[in-house]
C-alpha positions in Angstrom: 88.6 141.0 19.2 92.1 140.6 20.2 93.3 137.6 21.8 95.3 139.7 24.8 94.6 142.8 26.4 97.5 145.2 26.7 98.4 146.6 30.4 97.4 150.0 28.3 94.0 148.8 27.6 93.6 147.6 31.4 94.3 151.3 32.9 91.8 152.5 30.0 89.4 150.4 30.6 89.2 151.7 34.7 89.1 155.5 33.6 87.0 156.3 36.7 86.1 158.9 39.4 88.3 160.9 40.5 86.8 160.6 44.2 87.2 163.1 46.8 87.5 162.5 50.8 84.1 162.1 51.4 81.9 159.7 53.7 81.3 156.6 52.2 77.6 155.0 51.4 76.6 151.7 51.9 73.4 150.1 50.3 70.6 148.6 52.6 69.0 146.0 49.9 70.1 145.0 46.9 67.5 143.8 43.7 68.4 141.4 41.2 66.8 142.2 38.0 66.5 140.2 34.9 66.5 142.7 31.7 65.2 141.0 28.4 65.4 143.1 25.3 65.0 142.9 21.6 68.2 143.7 19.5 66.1 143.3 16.2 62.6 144.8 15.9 62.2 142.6 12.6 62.7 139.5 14.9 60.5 139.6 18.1 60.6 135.5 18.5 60.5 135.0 22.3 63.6 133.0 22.1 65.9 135.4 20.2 65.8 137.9 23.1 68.9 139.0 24.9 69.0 138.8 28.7 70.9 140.2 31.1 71.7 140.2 34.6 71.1 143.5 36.2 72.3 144.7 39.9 70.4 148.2 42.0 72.3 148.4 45.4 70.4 151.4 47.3 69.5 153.2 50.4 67.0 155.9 50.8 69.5 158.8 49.7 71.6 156.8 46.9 71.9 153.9 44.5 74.1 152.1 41.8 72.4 150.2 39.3 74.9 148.2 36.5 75.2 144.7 34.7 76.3 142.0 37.0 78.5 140.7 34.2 80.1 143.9 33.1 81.1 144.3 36.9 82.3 141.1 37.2 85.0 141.6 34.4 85.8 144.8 35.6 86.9 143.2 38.6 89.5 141.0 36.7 90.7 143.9 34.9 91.2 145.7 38.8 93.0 142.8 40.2 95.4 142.6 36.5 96.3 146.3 37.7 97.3 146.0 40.8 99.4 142.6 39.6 100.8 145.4 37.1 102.6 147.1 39.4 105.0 144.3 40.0 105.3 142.4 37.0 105.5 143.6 33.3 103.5 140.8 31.8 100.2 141.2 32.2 97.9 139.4 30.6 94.2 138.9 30.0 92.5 136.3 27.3 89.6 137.6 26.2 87.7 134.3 25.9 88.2 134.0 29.7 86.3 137.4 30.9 82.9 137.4 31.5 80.6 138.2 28.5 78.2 141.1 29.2 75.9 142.7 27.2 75.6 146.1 29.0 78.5 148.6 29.6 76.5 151.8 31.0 75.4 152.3 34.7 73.3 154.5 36.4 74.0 156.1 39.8 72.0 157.9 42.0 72.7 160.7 44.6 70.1 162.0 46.4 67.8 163.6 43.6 70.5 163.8 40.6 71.0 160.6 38.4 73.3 160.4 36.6 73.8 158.3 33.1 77.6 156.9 32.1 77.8 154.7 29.0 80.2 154.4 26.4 80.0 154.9 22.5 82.8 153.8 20.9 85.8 153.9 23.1 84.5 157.2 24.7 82.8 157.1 28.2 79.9 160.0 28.5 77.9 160.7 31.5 74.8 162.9 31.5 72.4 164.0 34.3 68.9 162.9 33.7 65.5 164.0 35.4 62.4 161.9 37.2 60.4 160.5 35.2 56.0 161.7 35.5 53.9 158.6 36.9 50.5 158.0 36.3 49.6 156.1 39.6 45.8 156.1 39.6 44.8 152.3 38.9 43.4 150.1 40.9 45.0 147.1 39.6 47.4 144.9 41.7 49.6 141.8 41.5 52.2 140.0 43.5 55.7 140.0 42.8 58.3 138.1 44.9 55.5 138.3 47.8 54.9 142.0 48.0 51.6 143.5 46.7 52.3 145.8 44.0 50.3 149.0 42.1 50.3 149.4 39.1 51.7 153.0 37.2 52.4 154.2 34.0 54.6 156.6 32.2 56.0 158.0 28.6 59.7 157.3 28.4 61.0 157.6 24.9 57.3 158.3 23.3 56.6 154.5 24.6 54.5 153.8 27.6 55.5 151.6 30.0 53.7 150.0 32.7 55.7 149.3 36.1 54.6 147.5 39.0 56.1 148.6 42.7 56.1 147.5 46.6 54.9 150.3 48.6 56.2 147.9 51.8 59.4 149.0 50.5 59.2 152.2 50.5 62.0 153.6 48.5 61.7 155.9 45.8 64.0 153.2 43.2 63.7 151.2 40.4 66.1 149.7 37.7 67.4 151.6 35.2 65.9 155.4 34.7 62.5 153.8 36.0 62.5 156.4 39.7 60.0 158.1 41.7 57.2 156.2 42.9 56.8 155.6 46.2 58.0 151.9 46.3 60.7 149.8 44.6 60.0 149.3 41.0 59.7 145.1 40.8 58.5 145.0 37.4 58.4 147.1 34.0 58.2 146.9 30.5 57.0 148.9 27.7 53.7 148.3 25.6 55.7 145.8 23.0 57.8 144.4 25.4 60.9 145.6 23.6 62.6 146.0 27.1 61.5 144.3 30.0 62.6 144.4 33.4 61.7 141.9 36.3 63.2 141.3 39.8 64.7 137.9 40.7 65.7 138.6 43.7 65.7 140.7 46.6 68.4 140.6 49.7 69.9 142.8 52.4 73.6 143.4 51.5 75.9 146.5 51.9 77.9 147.1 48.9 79.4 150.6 48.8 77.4 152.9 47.0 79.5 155.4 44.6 79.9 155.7 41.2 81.6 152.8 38.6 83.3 155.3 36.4 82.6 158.9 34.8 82.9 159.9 31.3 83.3 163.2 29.2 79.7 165.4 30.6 77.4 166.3 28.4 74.1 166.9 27.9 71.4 163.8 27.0 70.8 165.2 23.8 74.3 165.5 23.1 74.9 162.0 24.4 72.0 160.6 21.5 73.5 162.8 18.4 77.2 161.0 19.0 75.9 157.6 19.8 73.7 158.0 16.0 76.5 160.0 14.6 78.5 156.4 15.4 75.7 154.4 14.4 75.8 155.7 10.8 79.4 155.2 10.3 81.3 153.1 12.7 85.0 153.1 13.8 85.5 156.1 11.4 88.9 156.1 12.8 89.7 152.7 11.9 90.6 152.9 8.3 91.3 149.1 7.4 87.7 148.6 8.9 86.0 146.1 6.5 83.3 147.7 4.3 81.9 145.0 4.9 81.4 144.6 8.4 80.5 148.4 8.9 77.8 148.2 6.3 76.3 145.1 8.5 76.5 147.2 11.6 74.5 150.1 10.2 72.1 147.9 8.7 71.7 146.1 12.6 71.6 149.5 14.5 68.6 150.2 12.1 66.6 147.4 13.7 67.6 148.7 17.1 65.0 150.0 19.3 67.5 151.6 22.0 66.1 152.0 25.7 67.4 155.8 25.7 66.6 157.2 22.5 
């Protein structure tokens, strides 16, 4: 990675929504959510798993859900723009910005959700659909002190189990995981590949509106270009080491990817 960023990779980096005049939303609660996930399926040793930080600001009618640490360096990337506009050297290290792990986000309006995540150095965004809940169990546990439910559901031909607070009523959950009638607190699938588990729990307004929005296309579309790029990465770069891209086909092979 390059030491620097250019000014030219700052205003590329906030490619965003081009937002019309419109009233603005404001969450009611915000969940703090710890994602753990396996990056190699030939290496499930507890300790090897990648964790990340994950933020779902909401209200009844909208939400945001993205990686506290992606937003966090976006912010520095912001601030560097508006410093642009009156001096001509800019400059970010990258050893100083925040590491993150997750790039896409999730954003809710009303019933539509919408996916953006990046492949490459293109941003997509596709509209996905509610997920189908099986929610008659009788099985309970506490999380955070709120009595959950337990449901089920196939996401990805894998089940996953989730627990959720019907005393907070709000049809949310991290990630893609909407629909029941309570916040989502915990859920994993049936090997634990990707687990999800609230932290935390506060009231907070925090604007609700999308991070940024990429080229549209459909989810399937979306999944052919991210394993078209998976087979031969950075085509474009032609002094890419043979190398290195044979070790990153070889490591996306191990991947089990949450949207697949």
């Amino acid at each position: 990675m390059c030491k620097y960023f250019s000014i030219l990779s700052i205003f590329f980096f906030l490619l965003s929504f081009s937002q019309q005049k419109e009233e603005k939303k404001f969450s009611e609660l915000e969940v703090q959510y710890e994602y753990s996930f396996i990056r190699d399926t030939t290496d499930i040793n507890e300790s090897h798993r990648s964790k990340e930080i994950m933020i779902l600001d909401f209200n009844t009618n909208a939400s945001i859900y993205y990686s506290q640490q992606y937003m966090a360096a976006r912010k520095i990337f912001e601030q560097a723009a508006v410093a642009a506009q009156t001096s001509k050297n800019v400059e970010i290290r990258a050893a100083d910005l925040p590491k993150y792990k997750i790039s896409y986000s999730i954003f809710r309006d009303g019933e539509k959700i919408y996916y953006t995540g990046n492949i490459s150095r293109d941003l997509f965004t596709f509209e996905s659909t509610y997920l189908i809940w099986k929610t008659d169990y009788t099985d309970t546990k506490t999380i955070l002190g709120y009595p959950c439910r337990k449901a089920t559901t196939i996401f990805n031909k894998r089940i996953f189990t989730a627990w959720y607070a019907n005393d907070i009523p709000i049809s949310e959950g991290p990630y893609r995981f909407k629909g029941l009638t309570g916040l989502v607190l915990e859920i994993s699938d049936d090997k634990k590949y990707h687990s999800f588990r609230a932290i935390g729990i506060e009231k907070k307004q925090v604007e609700i509106k999308p991070i940024s929005k990429g080229i549209p296309v459909t989810r399937e579309q979306y999944i052919m270009k991210r394993e078209e790029f998976k087979s031969n990465p950075y085509p474009e770069r032609k002094n890419f080491p043979k190398e290195r891209r044979d070790q990153m086909i070889e490591a996306y092979k191990k991947e089990i990817p949450l949207e697949s």
